[in-house]
C-alpha positions as CSV (number, residue, x, y, z in Angstrom):
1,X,27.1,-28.2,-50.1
2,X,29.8,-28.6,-52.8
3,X,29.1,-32.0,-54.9
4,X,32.2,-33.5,-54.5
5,X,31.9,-34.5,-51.5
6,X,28.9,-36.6,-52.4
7,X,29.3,-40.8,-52.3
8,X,27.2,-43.5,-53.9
9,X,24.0,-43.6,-52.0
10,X,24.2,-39.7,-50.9
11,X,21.9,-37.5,-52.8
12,X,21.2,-33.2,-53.0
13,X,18.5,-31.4,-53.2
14,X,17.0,-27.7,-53.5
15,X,13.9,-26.2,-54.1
16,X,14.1,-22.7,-55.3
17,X,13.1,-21.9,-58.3
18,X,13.5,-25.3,-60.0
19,X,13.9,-28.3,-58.2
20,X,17.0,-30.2,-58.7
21,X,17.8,-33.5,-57.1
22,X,21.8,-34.8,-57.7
23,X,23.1,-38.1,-57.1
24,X,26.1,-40.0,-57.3
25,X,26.5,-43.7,-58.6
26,X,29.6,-45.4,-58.6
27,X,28.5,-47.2,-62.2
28,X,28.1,-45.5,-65.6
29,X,24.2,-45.4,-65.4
30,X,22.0,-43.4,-67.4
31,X,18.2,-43.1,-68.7
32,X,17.3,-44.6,-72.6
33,X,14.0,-41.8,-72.1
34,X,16.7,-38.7,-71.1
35,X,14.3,-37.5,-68.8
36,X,17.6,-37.3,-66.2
37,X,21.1,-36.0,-67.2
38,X,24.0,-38.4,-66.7
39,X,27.2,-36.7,-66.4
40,X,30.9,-37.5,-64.9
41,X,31.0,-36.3,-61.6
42,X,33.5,-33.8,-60.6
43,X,36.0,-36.3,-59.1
44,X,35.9,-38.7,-61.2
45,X,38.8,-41.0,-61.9
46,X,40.1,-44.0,-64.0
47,X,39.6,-46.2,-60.8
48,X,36.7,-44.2,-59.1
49,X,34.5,-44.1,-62.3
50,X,31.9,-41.7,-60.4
51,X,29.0,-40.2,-62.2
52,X,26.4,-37.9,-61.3
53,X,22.8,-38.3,-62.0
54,X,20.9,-34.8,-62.7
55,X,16.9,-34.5,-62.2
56,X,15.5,-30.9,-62.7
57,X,11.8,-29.4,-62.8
58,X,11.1,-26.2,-64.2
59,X,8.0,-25.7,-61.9
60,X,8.8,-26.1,-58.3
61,X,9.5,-22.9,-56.5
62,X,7.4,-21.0,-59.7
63,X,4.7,-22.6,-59.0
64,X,4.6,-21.5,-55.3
65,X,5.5,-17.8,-56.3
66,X,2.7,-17.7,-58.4
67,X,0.2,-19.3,-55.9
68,X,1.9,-16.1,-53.7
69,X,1.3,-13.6,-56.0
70,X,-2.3,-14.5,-56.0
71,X,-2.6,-12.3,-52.8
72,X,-0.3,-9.5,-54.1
73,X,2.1,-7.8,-51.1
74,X,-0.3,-8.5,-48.6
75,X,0.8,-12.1,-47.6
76,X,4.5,-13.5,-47.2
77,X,6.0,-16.8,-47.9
78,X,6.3,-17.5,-44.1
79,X,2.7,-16.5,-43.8
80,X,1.7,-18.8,-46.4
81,X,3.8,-21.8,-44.7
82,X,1.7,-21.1,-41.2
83,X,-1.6,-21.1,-42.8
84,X,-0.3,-24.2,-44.7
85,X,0.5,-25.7,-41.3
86,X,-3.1,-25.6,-40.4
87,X,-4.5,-27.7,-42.9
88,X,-4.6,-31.6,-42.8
89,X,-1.8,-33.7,-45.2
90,X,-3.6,-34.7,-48.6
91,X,-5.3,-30.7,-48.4
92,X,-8.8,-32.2,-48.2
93,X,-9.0,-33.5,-51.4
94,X,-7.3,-30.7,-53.9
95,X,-4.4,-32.0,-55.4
96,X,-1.9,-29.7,-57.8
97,X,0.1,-30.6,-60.8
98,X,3.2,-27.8,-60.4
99,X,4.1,-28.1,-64.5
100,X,3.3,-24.6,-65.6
101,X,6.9,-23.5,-66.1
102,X,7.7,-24.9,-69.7
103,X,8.3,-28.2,-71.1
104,X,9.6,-30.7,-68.5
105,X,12.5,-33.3,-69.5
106,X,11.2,-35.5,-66.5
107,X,8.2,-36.0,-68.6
108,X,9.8,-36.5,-71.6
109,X,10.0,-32.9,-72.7
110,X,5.8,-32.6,-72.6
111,X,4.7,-29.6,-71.6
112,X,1.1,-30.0,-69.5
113,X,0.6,-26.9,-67.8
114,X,0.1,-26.0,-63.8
115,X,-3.0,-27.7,-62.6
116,X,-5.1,-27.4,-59.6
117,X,-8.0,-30.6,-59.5
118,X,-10.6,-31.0,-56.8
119,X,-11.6,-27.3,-56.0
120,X,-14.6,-26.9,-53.5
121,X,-15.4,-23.3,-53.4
122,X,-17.8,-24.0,-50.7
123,X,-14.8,-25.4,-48.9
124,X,-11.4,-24.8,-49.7
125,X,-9.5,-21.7,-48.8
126,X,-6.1,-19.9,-49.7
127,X,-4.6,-22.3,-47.1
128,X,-5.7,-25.5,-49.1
129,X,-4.3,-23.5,-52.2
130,X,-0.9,-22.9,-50.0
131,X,-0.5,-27.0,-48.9
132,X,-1.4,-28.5,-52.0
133,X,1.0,-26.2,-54.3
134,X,3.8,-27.6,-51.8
135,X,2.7,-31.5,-51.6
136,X,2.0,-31.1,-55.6
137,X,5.7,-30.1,-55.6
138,X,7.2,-33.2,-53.6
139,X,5.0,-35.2,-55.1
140,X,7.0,-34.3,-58.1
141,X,10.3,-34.5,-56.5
142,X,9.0,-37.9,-55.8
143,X,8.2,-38.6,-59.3
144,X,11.8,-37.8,-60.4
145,X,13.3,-39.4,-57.6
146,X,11.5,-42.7,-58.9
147,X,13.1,-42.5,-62.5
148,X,16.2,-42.0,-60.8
149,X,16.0,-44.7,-58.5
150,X,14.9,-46.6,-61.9
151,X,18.5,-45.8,-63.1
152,X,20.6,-47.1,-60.0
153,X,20.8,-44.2,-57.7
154,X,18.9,-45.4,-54.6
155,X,19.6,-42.9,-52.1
156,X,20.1,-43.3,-48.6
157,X,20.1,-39.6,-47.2
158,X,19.2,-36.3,-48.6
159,X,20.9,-33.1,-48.1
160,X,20.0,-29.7,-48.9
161,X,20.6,-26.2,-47.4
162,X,17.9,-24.9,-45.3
163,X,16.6,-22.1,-47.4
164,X,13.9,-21.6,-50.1
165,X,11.0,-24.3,-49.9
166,X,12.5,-26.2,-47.0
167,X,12.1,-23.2,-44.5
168,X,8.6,-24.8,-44.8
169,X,7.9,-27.7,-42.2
170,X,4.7,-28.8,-44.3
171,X,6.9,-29.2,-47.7
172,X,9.8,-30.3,-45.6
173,X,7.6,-33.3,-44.2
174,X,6.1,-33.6,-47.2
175,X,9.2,-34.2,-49.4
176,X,10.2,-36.5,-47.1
177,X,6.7,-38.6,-46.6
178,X,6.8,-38.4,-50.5
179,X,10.0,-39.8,-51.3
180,X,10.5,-41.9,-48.2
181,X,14.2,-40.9,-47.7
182,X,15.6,-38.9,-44.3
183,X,16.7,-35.0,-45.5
184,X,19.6,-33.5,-43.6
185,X,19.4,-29.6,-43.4
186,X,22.6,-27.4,-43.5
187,X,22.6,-23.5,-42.8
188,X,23.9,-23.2,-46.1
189,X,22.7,-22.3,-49.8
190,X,24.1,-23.2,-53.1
191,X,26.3,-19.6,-53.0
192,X,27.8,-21.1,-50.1
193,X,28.9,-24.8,-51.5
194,X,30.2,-23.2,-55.0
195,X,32.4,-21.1,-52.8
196,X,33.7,-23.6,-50.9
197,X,33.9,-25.5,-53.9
198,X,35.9,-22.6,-55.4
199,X,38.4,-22.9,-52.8
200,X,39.1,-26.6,-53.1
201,X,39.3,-25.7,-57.2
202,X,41.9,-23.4,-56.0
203,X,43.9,-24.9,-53.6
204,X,42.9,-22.4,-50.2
205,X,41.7,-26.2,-48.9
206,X,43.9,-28.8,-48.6
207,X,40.9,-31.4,-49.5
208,X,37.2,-31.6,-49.5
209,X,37.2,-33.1,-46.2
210,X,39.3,-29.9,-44.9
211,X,36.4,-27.3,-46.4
212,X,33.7,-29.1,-44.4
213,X,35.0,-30.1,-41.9
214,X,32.7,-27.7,-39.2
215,X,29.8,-28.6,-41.4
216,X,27.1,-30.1,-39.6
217,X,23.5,-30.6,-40.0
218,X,20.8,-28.3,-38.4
219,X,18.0,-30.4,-38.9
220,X,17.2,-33.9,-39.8
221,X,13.6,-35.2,-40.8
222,X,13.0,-38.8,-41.0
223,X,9.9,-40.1,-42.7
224,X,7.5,-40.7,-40.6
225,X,4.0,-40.3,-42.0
226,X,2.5,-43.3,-44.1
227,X,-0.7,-41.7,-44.8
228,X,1.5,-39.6,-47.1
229,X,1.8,-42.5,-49.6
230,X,-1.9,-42.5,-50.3
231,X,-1.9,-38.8,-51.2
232,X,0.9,-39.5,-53.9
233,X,-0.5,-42.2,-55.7
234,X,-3.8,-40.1,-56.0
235,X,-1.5,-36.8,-57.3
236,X,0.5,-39.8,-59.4
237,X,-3.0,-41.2,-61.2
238,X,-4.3,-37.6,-61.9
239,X,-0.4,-37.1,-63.6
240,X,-0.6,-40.0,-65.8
241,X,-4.2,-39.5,-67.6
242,X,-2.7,-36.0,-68.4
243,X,0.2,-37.5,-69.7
244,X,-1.8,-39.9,-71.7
């Protein structure tokens, strides 16, 4: 989904590699600790002074590649979504800190590491490993959504393609327990909104409105689970005595 087309109160997502939330404030916020980019957004004008507000982890995606390559060739990423699936929300108790991919601006540039608290090797199992790796990483999309929110983007929807970490129902629902917000899924990708994008850039579509205008969501969650809430502010706590 190209960004232009985003309004005040309409946020992106993905979760590849990095996770990036983008939103779109109709004042000229920004964030005295820089942990969030401000930036004029792509249409904005002297009477629609538009700006977009950038969050970015390094760990995200990483972090559940590595938890992967643990096991080698012998498991795939839906395979590790389905034995997710099986475990309860909060992962019985072992909570994940998805930091090990470099410094994070989020944090104020600290750099703490990937960390995996509350192991019970009489008791946990690759498929605790799997869930917490994907609740530690909305937990952090929650984190950043909160200094954003702290900045004036308070976001009323979510969109993002369905691809990468959201073809997994546990870290679907979990992102959205976490941060409380409805997601809207596209069939789409990134590739696909820069080249649409592209072709409003150069002229092929008349408007934005004309380039996605068959565009339609898949799939939309809606927060449903409180007994998510309790699992953040536990995965919060053990976040701030690292940062302090």
């Amino acid at each position: 989904m190209s960004l232009n087309v985003l309004k005040p109160g309409e946020v992106a997502a993905t979760a590849g590699t990095s996770g990036v939330i983008y939103g779109v404030s109709d004042q000229p916020v920004y964030d005295p600790q820089s942990r969030v980019n401000t930036f004029a957004h792509v249409n904005y004008t002297e009477t629609e002074t538009r700006t977009g507000v950038l969050l970015c982890i390094n760990g995200t995606g990483s972090m559940n590649r590595w938890a992967k390559s643990l096991f080698g060739s012998g498991i795939s990423y839906q395979q590790m979504n389905d034995e997710a699936n099986k475990i309860k929300v909060g992962s019985e108790g072992l909570l994940v800190l998805p930091f090990g991919n470099g410094a994070e601006r989020m944090l104020n540039n600290r750099q703490i590491g990937a960390q995996i608290v509350g192991i019970d090797v009489n008791h946990h199992s690759p498929a605790h490993l799997f869930r917490a790796v994907q609740e530690g990483i909305a937990c952090a999309f929650r984190y950043g959504l909160d200094i954003m929110r702290e900045n004036g983007i308070r976001p009323n929807i979510i969109r993002a393609g369905k691809a990468n970490l959201f073809l997994s129902t546990v870290f679907a629902d979990a992102f959205v327990n976490a941060t409380g917000v409805p997601v809207e899924l596209y069939q789409n990708d990134g590739s696909a909104g820069a080249a649409l994008g592209a072709g409003i850039g150069a002229g092929i579509f008349a408007s934005p409105q004309e380039a996605f205008k068959n565009m339609r969501p898949v799939e939309t969650i809606e927060p449903k689970n409180q007994e998510f809430e309790a699992v953040y502010q536990q995965w919060k706590a053990l976040l701030i005595k690292q940062l302090h």
